[in-house]
PLY file of the C-alpha trace (Angstrom):
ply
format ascii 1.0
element vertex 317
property float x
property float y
property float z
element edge 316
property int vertex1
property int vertex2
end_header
-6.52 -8.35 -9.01
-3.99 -6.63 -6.90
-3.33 -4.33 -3.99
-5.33 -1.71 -3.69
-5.30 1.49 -1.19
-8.01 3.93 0.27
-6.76 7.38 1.85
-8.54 9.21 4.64
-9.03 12.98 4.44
-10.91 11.55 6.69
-13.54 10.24 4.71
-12.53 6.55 2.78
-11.51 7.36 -1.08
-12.36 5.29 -4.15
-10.75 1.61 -3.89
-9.07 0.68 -6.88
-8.48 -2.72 -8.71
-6.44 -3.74 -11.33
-7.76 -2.51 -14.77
-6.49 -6.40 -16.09
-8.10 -9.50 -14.82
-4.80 -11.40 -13.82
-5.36 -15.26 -14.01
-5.06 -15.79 -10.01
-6.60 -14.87 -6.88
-6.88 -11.54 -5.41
-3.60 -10.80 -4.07
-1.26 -7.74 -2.54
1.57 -10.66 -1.47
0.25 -10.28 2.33
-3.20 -11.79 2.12
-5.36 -12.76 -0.81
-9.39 -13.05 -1.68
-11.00 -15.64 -3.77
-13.85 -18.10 -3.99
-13.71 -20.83 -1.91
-12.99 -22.93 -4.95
-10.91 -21.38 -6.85
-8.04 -23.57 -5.65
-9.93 -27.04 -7.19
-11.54 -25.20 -9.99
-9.01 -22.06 -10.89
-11.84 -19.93 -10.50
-10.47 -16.41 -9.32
-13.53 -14.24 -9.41
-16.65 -15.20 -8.90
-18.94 -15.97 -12.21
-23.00 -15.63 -11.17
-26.12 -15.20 -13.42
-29.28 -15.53 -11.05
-32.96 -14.75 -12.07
-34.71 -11.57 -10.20
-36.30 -12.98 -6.85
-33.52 -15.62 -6.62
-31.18 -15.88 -3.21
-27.53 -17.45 -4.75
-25.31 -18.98 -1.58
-21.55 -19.52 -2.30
-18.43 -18.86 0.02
-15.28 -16.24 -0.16
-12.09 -17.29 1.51
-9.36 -15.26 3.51
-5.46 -15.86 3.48
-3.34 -14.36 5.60
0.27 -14.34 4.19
2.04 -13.00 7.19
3.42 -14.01 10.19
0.87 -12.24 12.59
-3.08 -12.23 12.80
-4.92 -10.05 10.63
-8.21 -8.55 11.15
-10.15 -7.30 8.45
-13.76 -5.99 7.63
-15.31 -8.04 5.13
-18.09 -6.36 3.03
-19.79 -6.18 -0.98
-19.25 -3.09 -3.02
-20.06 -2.16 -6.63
-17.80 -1.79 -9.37
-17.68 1.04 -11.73
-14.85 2.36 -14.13
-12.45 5.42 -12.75
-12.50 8.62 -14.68
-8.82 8.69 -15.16
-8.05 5.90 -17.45
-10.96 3.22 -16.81
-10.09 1.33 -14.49
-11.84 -1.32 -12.70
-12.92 0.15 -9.06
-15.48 -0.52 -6.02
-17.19 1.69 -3.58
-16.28 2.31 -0.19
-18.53 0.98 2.43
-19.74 4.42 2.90
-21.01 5.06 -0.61
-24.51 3.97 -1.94
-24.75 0.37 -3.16
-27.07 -0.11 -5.59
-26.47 -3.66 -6.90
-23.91 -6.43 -5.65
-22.81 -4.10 -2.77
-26.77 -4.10 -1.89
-27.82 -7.34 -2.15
-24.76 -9.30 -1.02
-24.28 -10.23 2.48
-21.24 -11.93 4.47
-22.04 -14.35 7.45
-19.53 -12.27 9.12
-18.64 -8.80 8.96
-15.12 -8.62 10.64
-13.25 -11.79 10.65
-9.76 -12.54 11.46
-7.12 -14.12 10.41
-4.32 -16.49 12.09
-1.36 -16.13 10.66
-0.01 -18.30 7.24
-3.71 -19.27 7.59
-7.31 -19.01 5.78
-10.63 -18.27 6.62
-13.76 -19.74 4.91
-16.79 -17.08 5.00
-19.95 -18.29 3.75
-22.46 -15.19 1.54
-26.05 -14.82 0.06
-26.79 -12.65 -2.60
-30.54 -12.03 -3.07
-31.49 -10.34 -6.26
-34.80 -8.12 -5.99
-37.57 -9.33 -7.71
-37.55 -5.97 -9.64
-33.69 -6.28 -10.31
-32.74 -4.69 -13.47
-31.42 -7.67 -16.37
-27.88 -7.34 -17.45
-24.83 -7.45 -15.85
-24.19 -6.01 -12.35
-20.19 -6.16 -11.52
-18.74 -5.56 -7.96
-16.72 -7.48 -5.34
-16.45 -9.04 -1.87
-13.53 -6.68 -0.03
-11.20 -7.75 2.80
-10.30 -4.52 4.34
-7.55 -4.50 6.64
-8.87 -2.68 10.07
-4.77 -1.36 10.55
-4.89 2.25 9.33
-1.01 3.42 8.24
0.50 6.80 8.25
1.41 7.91 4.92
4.86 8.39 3.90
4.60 11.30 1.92
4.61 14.80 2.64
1.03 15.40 3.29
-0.54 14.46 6.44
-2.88 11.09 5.26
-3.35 7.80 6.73
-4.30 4.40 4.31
-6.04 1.30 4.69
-5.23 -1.39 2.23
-7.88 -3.82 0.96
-7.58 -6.50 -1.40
-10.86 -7.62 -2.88
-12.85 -10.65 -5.31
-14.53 -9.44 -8.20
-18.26 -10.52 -8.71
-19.40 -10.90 -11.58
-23.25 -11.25 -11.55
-25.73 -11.34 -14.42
-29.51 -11.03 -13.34
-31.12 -13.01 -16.70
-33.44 -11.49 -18.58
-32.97 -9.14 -22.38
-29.50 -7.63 -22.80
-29.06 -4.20 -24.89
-25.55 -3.29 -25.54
-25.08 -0.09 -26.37
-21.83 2.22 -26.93
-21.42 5.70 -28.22
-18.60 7.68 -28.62
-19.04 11.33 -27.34
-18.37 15.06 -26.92
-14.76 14.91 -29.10
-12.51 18.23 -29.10
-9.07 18.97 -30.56
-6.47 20.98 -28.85
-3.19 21.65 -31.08
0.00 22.81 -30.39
2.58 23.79 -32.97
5.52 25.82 -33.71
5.10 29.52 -34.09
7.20 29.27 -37.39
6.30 26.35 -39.81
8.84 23.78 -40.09
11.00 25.12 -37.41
9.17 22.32 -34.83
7.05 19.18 -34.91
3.09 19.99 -33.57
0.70 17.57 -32.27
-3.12 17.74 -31.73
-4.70 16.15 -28.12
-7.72 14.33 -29.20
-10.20 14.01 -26.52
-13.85 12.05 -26.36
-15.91 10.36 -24.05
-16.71 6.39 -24.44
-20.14 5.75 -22.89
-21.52 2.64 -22.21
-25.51 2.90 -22.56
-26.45 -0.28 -22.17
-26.48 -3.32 -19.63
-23.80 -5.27 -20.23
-20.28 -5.21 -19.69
-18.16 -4.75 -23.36
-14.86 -4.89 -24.27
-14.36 -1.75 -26.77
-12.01 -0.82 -29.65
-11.60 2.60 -30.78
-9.82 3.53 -34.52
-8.91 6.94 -35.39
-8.65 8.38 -39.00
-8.09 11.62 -39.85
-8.29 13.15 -43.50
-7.38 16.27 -44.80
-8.73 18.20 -48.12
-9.68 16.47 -50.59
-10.44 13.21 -48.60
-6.50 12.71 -48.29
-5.38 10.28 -45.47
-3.52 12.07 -42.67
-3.82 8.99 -40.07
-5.42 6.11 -39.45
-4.74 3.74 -36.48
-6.40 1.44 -33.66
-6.04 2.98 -30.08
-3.95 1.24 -27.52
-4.56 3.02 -24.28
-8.53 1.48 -24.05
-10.12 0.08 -21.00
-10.27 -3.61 -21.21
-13.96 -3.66 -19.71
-16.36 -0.62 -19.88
-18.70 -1.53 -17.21
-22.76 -1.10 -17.90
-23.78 2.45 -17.74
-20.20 4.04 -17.23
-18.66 6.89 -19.36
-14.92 7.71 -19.45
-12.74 10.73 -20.34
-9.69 9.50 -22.87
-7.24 10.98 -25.12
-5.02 10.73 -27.70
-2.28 12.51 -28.55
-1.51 12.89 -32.77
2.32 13.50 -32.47
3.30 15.00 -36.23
0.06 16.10 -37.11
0.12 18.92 -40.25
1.03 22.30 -39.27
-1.23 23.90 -42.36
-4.39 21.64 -43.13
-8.29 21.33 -43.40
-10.00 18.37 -42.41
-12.10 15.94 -39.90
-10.97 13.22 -37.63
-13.00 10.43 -36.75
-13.41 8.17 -33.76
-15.11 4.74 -34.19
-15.98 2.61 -30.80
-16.87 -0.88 -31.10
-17.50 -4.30 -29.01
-19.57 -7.41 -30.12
-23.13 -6.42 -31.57
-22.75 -2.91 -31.55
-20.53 0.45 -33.72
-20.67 3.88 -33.49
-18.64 7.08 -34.49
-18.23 10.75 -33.99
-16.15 13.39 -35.12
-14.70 16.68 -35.21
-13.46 19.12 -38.03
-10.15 20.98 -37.57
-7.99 23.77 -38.83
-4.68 23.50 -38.44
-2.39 27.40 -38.78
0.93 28.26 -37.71
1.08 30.92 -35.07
3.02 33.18 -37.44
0.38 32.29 -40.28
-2.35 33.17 -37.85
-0.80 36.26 -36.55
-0.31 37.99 -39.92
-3.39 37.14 -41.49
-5.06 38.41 -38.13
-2.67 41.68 -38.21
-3.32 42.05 -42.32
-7.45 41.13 -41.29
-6.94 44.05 -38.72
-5.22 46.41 -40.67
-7.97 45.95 -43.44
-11.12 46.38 -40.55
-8.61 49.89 -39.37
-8.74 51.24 -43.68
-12.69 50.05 -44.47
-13.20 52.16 -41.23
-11.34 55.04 -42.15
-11.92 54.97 -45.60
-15.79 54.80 -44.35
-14.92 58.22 -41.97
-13.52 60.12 -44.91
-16.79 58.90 -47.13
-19.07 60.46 -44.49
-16.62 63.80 -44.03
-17.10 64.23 -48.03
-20.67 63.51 -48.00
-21.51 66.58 -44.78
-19.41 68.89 -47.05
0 1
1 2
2 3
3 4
4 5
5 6
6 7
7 8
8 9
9 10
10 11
11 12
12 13
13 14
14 15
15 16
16 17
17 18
18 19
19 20
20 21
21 22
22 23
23 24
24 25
25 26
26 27
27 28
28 29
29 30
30 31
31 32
32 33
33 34
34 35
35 36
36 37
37 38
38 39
39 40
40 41
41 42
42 43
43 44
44 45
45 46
46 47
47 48
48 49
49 50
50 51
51 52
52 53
53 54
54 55
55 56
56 57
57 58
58 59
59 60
60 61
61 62
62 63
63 64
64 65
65 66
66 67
67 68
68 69
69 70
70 71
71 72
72 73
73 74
74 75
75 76
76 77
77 78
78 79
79 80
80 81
81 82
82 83
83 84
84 85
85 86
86 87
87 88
88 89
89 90
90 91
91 92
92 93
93 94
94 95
95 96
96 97
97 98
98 99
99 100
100 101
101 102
102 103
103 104
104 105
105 106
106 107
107 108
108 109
109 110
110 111
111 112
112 113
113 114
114 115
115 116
116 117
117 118
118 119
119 120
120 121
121 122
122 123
123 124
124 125
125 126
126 127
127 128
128 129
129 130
130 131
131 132
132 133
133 134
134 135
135 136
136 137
137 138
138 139
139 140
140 141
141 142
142 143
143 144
144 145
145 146
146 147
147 148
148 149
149 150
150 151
151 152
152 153
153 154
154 155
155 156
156 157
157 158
158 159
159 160
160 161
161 162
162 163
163 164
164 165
165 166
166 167
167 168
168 169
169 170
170 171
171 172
172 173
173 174
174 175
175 176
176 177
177 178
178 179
179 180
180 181
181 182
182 183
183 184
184 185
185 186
186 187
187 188
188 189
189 190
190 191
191 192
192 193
193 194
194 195
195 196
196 197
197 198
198 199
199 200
200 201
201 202
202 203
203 204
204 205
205 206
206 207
207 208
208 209
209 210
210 211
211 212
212 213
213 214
214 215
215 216
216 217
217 218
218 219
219 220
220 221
221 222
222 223
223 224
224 225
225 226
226 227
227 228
228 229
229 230
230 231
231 232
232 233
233 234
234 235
235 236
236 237
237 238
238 239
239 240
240 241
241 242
242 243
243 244
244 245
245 246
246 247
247 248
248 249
249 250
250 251
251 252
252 253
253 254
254 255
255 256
256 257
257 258
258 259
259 260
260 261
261 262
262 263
263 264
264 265
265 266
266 267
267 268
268 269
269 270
270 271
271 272
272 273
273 274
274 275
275 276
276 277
277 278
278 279
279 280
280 281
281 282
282 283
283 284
284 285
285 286
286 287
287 288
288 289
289 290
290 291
291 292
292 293
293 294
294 295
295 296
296 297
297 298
298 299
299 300
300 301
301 302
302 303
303 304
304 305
305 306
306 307
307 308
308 309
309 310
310 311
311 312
312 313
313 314
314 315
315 316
């Protein structure tokens, strides 16, 4: 997990993980966040599964890198996946918590920090007795209390905060569930065919409906008339976790897709116990092709109207 920033305009942003789980601790190179044993045991985040009604105890520990004290607000925050390309993010302290952010609880609040030093915090986590089963994801944030001016143009400050994932699962049935949704098409292509490669922008929505955390993969075919194969492929640019109950916006671009063809392209999301697909038809017309037949459709509409007009001049006579 590394660095991640908030902005103030003035109210705290979205704080943003890694989209990866590295194999270490929590760590922007100036302080770091982990379990308290994750040096003995090489346990970065921390791994829970509790039954409702259950209080869990464990510790998170502080390192300060530098060569000054640190102060830093220590709180719980929920997880969910960003809209832009799915990546792994927590709530500000402001925000509603509804699960880990909720129910976990630091000794401390505000600790700080000597410096090249650590600091031990013990937390509780009690799950409510009516606590949903499935997986709940979040993490326990060190947010450093210095606010910085921004060095761009626009008139921000940032706080940085560097936090431990948690992931907790509250026992009971797990339903996953995955659909792939609301898929359009955009093309763009030359306005004289041949003279220029077009592409199409594939767009969807990958939804996860059900409690548990998955790991999806998403193939794309496309087929023209006939059946005939126009593409087929696995998609790179996939979230490594889609978190329970979190939808995402992705595309994919189809660089060299036909500049004259009838067909239907086909999305199919899958993770461990569970597959689904959707689709889209398309038809793909040059702008030049488009333009005549609409100027020859138009001309046609202009004679059946006056050919209509002399009909009815005849007919009064």
């Amino acid at each position: 997990m590394r660095k991640f920033c908030l902005t103030l305009l003035p109210v705290l942003a979205a704080l943003l993980l890694s989209a990866v789980p590295p194999a270490h601790a929590a760590d922007n190179g100036n302080w770091s966040v982990y379990p308290s044993s994750a040096e003995l045991g090489n346990r970065p985040y921390f791994y829970l599964s509790a039954d409702p009604g259950t209080t869990l105890t464990d510790q998170v520990t502080v390192t300060n890198k530098t060569a000054a004290p640190l102060t830093f607000r220590l709180y719980a925050a929920d997880a969910y996946n960003t809209e832009r390309d799915g990546g792994f993010a927590v709530r500000t302290q402001r925000e509603k918590q509804r699960g880990v952010g909720a129910w976990a609880r630091p000794e401390r609040d505000r600790v700080t920090v000597p410096a090249r030093s650590s600091v031990t915090v013990p937390y509780t986590l009690t799950v409510p007795e009516g606590a949903e089963p499935g997986d709940h994801p979040g993490a326990l944030v060190a947010l450093d209390e210095r606010i910085a001016p921004s060095s761009g143009s626009v008139a921000v400050s940032v706080q940085q905060a560097v936090g431990a994932r948690v992931y907790l699962r509250v026992n009971g049935p797990t339903v996953p569930a995955l659909s792939v949704e609301d898929v359009r098409l955009t093309h763009a292509k030359p306005l004289v065919p041949g003279t220029g490669e077009s592409s199409t922008l594939i767009s969807y929505t990958l939804h996860n409906r059900g409690n548990v955390t998955l790991s999806p993969k998403v193939a794309l075919k496309a087929e023209g008339l006939f059946g005939r194969d126009l593409l087929n492929r696995n998609l790179k640019k996939i979230p490594s976790e889609l978190l329970p109950r979190q939808k995402i916006r992705l595309t994919e671009r189809w660089a060299g897709a036909p500049q004259l063809e009838w067909g239907d392209i086909r999305l199919t999301a899958s993770a461990r116990g569970v597959r689904e697909s959707a689709g889209a038809s398309f038809f793909a017309l040059p702008w030049l092709v488009a333009a005549v037949v609409a100027a020859a459709l138009a001309g046609t509409g202009v004679w059946l109207r006056v050919r209509h007009g002399r009909a009815r001049v005849l007919g009064d006579a």
